[in-house]
N, C-alpha and C positions, 0 to 999 in steps of 0.2 A: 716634320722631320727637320723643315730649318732652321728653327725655333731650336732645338734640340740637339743643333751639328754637332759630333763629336760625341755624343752622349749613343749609348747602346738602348734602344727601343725595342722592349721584349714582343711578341706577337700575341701574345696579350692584350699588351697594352694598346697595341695597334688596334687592336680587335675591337677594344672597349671605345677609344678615342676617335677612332675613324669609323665606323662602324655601327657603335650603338650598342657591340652585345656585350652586357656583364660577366659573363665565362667563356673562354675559350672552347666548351665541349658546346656553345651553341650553335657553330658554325663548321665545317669543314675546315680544316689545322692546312692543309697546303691554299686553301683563299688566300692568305697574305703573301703566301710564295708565289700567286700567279699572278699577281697584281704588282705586284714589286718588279717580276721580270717585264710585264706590260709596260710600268712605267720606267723603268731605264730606256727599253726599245723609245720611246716617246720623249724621252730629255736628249737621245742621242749621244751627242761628244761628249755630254756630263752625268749621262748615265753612269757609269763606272763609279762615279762618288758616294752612290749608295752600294756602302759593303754589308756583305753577310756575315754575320759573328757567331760560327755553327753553334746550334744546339741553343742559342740565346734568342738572336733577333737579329735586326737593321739597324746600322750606323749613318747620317750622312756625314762623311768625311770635306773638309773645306777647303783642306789641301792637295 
């Protein structure tokens, strides 16, 4: 995602990229929603910079 700041990361993409799976129907669709909220709990004060773009995906915001 930081490679990526500022750009919308679909769960998808997330899916294929982190992951491994070539479709999103191979995995359970809120996976990346639970791990997303894990890892803000885990950056803390700079959690918050990863936003949610409903209906699309994850942004990491820089500012």
């Amino acid at each position: 995602m930081l490679e990526s700041a500022g750009r919308v990361l679909s769960r998808e993409h997330l899916l294929n990229h982190v992951w491994g799976y070539a479709r999103a129907d191979e995995i359970e669709s809120r996976t990346v929603d639970v791990h997303i909220r894990r890892l803000r709990a885990k950056l803390g004060d700079v959690g918050h910079r990863i936003a949610t773009v409903k209906s699309v995906g994850y942004r990491f915001e820089t500012d």
